[in-house]
VOGU-3710 file (C-alpha; in Angstrom, 3 decimals, decimal comma):
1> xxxxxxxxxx> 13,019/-42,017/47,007  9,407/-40,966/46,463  8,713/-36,917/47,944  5,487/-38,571/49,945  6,390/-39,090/53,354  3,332/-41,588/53,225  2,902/-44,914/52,075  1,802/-45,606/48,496  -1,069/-47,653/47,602  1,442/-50,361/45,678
11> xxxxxxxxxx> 2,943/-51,171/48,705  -0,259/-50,865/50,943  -1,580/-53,829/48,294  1,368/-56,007/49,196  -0,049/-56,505/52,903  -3,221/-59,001/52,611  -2,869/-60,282/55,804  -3,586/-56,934/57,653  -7,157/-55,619/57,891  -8,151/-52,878/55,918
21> xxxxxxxxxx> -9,147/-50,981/59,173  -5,722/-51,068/60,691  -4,167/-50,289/57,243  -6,340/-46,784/57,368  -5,363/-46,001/60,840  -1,895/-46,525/59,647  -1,822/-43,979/57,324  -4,085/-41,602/59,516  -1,521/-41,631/61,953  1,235/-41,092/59,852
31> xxxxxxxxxx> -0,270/-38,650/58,122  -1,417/-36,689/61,352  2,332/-36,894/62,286  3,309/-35,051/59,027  0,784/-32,151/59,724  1,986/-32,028/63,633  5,871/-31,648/62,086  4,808/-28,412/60,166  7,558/-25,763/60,685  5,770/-22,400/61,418
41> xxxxxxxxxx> 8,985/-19,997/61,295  9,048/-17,239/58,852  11,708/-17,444/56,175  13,986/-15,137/55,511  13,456/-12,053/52,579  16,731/-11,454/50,287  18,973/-9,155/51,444  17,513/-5,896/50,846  20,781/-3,557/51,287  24,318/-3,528/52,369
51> xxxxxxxxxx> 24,759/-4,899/56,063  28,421/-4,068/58,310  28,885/-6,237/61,320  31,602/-3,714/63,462  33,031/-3,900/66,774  33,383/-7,992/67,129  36,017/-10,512/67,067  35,951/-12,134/63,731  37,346/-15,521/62,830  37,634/-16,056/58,748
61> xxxxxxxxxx> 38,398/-19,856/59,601  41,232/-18,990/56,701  43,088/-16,721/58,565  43,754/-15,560/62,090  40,942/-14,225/64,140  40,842/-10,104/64,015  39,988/-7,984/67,071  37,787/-5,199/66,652  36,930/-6,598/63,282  34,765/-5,433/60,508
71> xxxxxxxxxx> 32,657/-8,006/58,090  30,220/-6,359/55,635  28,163/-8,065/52,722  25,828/-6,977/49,929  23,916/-9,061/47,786  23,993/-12,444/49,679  27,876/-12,165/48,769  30,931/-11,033/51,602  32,325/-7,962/50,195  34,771/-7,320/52,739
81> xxxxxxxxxx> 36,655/-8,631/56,501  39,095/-5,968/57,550  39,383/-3,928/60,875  37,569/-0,954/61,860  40,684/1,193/60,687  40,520/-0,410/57,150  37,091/-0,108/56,968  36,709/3,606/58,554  39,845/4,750/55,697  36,857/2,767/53,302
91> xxxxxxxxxx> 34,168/4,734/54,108  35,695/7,566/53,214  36,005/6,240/49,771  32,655/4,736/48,720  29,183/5,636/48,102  27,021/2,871/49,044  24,041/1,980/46,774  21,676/1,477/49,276  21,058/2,854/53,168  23,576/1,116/54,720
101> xxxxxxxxxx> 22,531/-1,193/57,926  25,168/-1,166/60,355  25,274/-4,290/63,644  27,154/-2,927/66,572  28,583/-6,315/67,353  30,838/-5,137/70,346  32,107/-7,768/72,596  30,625/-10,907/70,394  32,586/-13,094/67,600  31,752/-13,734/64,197
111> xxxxxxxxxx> 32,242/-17,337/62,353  30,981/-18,494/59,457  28,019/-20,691/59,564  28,631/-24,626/60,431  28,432/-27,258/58,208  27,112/-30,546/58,445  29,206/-32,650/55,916  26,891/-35,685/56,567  23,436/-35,857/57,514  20,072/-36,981/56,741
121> xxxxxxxxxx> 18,154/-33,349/57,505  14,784/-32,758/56,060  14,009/-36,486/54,727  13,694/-37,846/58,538  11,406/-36,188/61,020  10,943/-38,904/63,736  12,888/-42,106/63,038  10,796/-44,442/64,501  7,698/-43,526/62,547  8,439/-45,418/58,953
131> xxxxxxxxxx> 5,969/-42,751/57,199  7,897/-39,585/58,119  11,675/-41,175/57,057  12,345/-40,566/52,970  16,232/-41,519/52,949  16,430/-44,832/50,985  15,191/-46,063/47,554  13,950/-49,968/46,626  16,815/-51,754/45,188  20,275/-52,045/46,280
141> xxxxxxxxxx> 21,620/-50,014/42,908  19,855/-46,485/42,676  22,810/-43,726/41,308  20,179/-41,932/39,572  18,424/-41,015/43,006  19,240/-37,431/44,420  18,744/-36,825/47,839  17,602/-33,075/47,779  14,170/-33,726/45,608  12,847/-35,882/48,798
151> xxxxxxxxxx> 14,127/-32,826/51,269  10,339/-31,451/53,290  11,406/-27,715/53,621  8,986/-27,699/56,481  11,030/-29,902/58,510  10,643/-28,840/62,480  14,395/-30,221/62,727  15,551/-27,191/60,618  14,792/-24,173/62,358  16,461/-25,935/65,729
161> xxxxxxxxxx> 19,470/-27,205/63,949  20,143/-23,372/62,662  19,684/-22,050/66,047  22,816/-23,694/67,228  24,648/-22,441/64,211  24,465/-25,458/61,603  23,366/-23,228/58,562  24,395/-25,388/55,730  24,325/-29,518/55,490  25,358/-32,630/53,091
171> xxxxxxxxxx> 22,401/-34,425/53,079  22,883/-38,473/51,659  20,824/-41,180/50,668  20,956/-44,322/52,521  20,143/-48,049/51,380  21,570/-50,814/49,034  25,083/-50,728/47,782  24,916/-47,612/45,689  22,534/-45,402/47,298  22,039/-42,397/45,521
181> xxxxxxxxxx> 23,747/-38,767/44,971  24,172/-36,861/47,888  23,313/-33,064/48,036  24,321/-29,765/49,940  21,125/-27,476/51,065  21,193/-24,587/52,512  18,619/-24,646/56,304  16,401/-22,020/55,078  14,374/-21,915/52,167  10,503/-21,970/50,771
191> xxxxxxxxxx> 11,361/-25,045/48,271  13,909/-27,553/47,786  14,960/-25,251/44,755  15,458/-22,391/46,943  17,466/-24,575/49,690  19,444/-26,666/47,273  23,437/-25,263/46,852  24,614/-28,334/44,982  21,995/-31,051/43,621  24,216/-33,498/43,187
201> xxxxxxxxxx> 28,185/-33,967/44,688  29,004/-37,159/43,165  27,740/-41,244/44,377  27,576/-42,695/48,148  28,017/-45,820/48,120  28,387/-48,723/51,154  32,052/-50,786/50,308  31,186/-54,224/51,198  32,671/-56,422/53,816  36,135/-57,542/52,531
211> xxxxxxxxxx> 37,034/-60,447/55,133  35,396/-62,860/57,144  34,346/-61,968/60,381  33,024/-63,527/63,846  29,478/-61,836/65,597  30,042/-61,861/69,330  26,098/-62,475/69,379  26,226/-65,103/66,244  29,871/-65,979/65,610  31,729/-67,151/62,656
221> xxxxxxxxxx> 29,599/-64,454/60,341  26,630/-64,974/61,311  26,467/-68,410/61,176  28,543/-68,298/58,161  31,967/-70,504/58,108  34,822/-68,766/56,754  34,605/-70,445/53,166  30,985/-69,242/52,590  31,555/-65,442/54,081  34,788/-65,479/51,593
231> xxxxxxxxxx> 32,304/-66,647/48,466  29,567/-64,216/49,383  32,469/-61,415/49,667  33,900/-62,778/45,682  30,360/-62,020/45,046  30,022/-58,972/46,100  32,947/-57,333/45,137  32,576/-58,809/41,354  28,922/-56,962/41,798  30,786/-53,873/42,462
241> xxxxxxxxxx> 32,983/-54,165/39,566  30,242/-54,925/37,204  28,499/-51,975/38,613  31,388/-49,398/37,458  32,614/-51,172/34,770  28,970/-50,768/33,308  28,669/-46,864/34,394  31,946/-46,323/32,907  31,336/-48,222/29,601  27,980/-45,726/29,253
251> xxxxxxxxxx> 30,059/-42,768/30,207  32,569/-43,243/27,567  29,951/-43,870/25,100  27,797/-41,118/25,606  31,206/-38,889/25,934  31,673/-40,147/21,964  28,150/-40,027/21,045  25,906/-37,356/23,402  22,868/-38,411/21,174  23,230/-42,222/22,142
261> xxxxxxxxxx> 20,269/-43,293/24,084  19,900/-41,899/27,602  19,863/-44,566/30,694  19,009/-42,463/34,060  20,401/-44,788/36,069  24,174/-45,059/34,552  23,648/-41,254/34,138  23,398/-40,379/37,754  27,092/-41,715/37,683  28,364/-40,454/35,013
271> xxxxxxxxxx> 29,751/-37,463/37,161  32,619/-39,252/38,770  34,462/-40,455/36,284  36,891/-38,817/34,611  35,869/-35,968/31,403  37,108/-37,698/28,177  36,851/-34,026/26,749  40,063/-32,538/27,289  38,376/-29,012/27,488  36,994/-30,666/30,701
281> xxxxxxxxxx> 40,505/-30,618/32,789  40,312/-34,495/32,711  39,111/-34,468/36,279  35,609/-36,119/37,410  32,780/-33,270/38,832  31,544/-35,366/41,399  33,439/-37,740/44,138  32,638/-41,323/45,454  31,359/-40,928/48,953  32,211/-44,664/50,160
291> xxxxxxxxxx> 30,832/-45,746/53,651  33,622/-47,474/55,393  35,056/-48,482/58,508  37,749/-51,269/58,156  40,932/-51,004/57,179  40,354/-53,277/54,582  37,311/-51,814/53,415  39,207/-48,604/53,501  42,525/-49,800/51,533  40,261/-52,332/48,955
301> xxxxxxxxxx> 37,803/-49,026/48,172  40,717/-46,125/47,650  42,696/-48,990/45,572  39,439/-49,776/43,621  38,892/-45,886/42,889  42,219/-44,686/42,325  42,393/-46,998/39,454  39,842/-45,864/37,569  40,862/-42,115/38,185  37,939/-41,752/40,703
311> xxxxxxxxxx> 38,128/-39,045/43,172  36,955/-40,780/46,746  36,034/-39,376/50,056  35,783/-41,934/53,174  32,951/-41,536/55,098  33,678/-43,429/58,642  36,789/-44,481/58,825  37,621/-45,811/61,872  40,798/-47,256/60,741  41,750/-44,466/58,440
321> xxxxxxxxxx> 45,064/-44,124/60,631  45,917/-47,280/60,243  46,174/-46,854/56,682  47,403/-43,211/56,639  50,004/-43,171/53,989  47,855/-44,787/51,923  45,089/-41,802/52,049  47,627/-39,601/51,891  49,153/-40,800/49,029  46,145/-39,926/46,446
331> xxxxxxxxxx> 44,975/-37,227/49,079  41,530/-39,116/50,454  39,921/-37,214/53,447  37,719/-38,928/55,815  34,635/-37,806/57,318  34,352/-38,616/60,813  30,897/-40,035/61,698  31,093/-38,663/65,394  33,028/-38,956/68,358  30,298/-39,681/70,939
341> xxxxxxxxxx> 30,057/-43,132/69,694  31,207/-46,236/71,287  34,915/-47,911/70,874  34,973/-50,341/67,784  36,355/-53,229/69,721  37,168/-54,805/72,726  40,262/-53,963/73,307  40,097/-50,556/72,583  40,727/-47,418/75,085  37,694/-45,670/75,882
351> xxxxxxxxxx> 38,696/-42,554/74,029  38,917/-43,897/70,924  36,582/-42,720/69,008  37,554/-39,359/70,633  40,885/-39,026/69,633  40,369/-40,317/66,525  40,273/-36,272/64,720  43,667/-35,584/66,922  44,897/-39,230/65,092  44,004/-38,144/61,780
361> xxxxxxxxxx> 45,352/-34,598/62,194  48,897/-36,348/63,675  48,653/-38,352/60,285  48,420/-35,332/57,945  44,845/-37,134/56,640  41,882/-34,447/55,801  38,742/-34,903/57,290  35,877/-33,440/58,624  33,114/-34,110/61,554  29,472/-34,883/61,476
371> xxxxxxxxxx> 27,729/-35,513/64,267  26,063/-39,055/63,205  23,172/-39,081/65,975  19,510/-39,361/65,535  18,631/-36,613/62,946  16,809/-34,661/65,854  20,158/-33,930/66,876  21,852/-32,999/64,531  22,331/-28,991/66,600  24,380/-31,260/68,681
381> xxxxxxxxxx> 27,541/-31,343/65,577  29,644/-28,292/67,363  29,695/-30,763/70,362  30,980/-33,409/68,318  34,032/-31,090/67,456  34,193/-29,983/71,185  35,017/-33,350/72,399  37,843/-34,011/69,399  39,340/-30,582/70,639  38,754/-31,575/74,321
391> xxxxxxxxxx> 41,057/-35,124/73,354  44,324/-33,682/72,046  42,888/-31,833/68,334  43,668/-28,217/68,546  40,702/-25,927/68,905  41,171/-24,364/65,809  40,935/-27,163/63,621  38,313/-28,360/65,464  36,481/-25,443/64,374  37,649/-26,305/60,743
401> xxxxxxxxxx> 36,083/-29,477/60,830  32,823/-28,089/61,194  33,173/-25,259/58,840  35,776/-24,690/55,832  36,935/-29,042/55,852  33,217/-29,580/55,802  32,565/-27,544/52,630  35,910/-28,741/51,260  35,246/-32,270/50,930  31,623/-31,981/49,971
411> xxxxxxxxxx> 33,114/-29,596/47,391  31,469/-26,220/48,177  34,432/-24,580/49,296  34,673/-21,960/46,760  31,288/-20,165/48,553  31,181/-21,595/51,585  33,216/-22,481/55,190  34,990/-19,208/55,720  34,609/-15,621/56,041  36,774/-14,555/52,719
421> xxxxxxxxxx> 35,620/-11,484/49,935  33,324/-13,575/46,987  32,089/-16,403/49,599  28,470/-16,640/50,464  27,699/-14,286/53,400  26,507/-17,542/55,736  27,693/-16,366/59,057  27,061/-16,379/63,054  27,245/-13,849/65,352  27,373/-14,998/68,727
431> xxxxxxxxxx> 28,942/-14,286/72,472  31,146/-17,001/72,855  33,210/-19,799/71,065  30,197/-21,984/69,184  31,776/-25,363/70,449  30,707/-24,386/73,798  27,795/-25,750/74,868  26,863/-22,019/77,260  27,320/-20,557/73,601  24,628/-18,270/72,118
441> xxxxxxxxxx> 23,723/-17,909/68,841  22,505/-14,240/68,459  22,437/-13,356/64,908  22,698/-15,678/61,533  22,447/-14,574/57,864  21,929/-17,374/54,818  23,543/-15,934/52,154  22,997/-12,188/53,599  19,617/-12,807/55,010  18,628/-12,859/58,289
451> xxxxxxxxxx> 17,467/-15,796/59,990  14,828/-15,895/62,245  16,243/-18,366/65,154  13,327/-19,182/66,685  11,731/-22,824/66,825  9,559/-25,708/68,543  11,695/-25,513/71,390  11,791/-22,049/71,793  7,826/-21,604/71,240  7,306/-24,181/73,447
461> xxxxxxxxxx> 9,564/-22,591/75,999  7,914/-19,180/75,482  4,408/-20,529/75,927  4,804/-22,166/79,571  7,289/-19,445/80,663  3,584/-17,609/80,312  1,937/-19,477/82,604  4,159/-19,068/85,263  3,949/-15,559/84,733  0,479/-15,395/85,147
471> xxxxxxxxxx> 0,065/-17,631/87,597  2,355/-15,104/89,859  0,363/-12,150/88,356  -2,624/-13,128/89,712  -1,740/-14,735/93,264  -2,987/-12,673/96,130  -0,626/-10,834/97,908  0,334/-12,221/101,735  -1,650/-8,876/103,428  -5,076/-9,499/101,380
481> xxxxxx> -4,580/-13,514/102,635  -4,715/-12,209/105,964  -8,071/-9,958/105,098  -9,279/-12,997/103,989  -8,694/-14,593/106,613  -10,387/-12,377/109,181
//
């Protein structure tokens, strides 16, 4: 996953048949595209002082929503969610170390800021131009690839995702059968260094096809009978065994031996298995990420990882109810990959991808919602909750899917997805519930700094609002028409 969003001269060499002169228009174009996708918003300065947010309705996410609520940070870190009485009786008691800022909030809500669990923000910029998408690397086995170092900070699609309160993402590799490491940034930042909250989570990975199936456009596979779809499954499976077996065999070797020779790619993996130092807990860092939809993809992957003590998050999972005591059994979540998506089969109701949250929730499963559109829209993921809540799941946990769920299963939930003392201070201010689409965002912070909300759109908006304006500024009034006139 190379950090040029052009093409490199290796592969440019690989394409004799095209002329030279198209080749260099090419990579003009793409590379005029790059320079027209240059975010020119400000970022944010560290937090210079103590901030209090007083007189709104706060919602911790954690806890029940407070009226007249108090939230006040210091240092990029929450120091305190009470009410105004609490924190009047406090003020009485401390000196603060710095003028203190104080946001009359009256009449708005608080939240924490929303998380995208899955996403592909800041390595796509326009999905049908091949030079400005950085999500996949060659080769269908790449563990040691980590999404964040490919991440353009610059990205227009970041300032417009934050303005609809998405302040924090998971962004994954795509490609092959393992794909990479996924990551968790933070939307603001001058680097990748300065966006990055977790470099690496654990492995995504795509679970192969575990039964034959029939194309309604090609049929039986493809063009596949059953017998050859069943060998090419054998095949694939015993490729994901060797796969692991390998990774594992290197892990417990350089867990005996930390001087034996270093292999990048088995290293990249090394985080999800389980620590063979008992100082470690015993319990993998990272978890397997595992793209699937079937219910035998679902049951075949969570069998495959339980048994090697390999913690595994479903992203998809279409079928996850049907195989709900199984995920609950060894506690797998799911991440939803949207709701306004299309029904799986023929037969199904209409709603179904909309229910499917209020399913999961029914079944006691975990999970969390991304939104699983073009990356362009990725502001649209409180909308994606909305229509879950709008299809039997309760509001609340609706809410939770985009904020504390998200940061639990990408494993961030000890600084991030709720309003509680010692979390990050990522938070929203707005003047309505953010699943509504009338909603407002009027204030964000990023870890206690203030976010300037404006973007393309906005700019955009701002600059032929003008022209209006002066196009009404200088149009003769009705009585000099008449002088005219005469």
């Amino acid at each position: 996953m190379p950090s040029c969003t052009l093409p490199c001269l290796s592969s440019l060499s690989r394409s004799p048949r095209r002329p030279l002169r198209w080749v260099v228009l090419s990579v003009l174009a793409g590379a005029a595209t790059v320079a027209g996708a240059q975010d020119l918003t400000p970022k944010a300065p560290a937090q210079a002082g103590p901030i209090v947010i007083v007189g709104a309705t706060v919602h911790p996410v954690s806890g029940p929503a407070i009226e007249d609520g108090v939230v006040w940070f210091d240092g990029g870190v929450i120091a305190g969610v009470s009410t105004a009485a609490e924190f009047r009786d406090l003020e009485t008691r401390v000196r603060w170390r710095a003028p203190l800022t104080r946001v009359d909030a009256g009449g708005k809500h608080v939240y924490p800021g929303l998380i995208a669990p899955y996403s592909q923000l800041g390595l796509t910029e326009i999905q049908s131009i091949q030079q400005t998408v950085d999500t996949s690397e060659a080769g269908g086995v790449s563990p040691e690839v980590r999404a964040v170092v490919a991440v353009n900070p610059d990205s227009t699609l970041l300032p417009v995702t934050r303005s609809n309160g998405v302040l924090t993402a998971g962004v994954f590799p795509t490609g092959g059968t393992v794909s990479g490491q996924p990551s968790v940034i933070r939307l603001d930042g001058w680097t990748t260094p300065e966006m990055t909250v977790e470099e690496s989570i654990g492995i995504v990975m795509r679970w192969p096809n575990v039964r034959p199936f029939e194309s309604r456009f090609f049929g039986r596979g493809e063009g596949q009978s059953d017998e050859e779809q069943a060998k090419a499954i054998r095949r694939n499976l015993d490729e994901v065994e060797r796969i692991f077996d390998t990774a594992a065999a290197y892990a417990a070797a350089k867990a005996a031996d930390p001087a034996a020779p270093t292999d990048l790619r088995w290293e990249g993996m090394r985080s999800v298995f389980p620590a063979r130092d008992a100082a470690a807990g015993g319990a993998p860092a990272g978890r397997l990420y595992v793209l699937a939809q079937d219910v035998d993809q679902i049951t075949s992957a969570v069998a495959f990882a339980t048994a090697r003590g390999i913690r595994v998050v479903i992203v998809g999972g279409r079928d996850a109810p049907m195989c709900a005591e199984l995920l609950k059994r060894h506690e797998v979540p799911v991440i939803v990959l949207g709701t306004h998506v299309l029904p799986r089969r023929d037969d199904a109701g209409y709603d179904e991808p909309y229910t499917l949250p209020a399913r999961l929730e029914a079944a006691g499963i975990a999970f969390a919602i991304a939104n699983n559109d073009d990356t362009a829209h990725e502001r649209n993921l409180p909308y994606s909750a909305a229509m879950a809540a709008a299809h039997g799941l309760d509001r609340e946990r609706a809410l939770r899917a985009v904020t504390l769920s998200a940061a639990e299963v990408l494993g961030v939930a000890d600084r991030l997805g709720s309003l509680e003392v010692g979390k990050s201070a990522t938070l929203l201010v707005t003047d309505g519930d953010p699943l509504a689409v009338t909603t407002k965002v009027e204030r964000a912070y990023i870890d206690g700094r203030a976010i300037d909300l404006s973007n393309k759109q906005t700019k955009l908006a701002e600059k032929y609002r003008g022209r209006y304006r002066d196009a009404a500024a200088t149009k003769p009034r009705s009585g000099q028409d008449a002088d005219e006139r005469r």
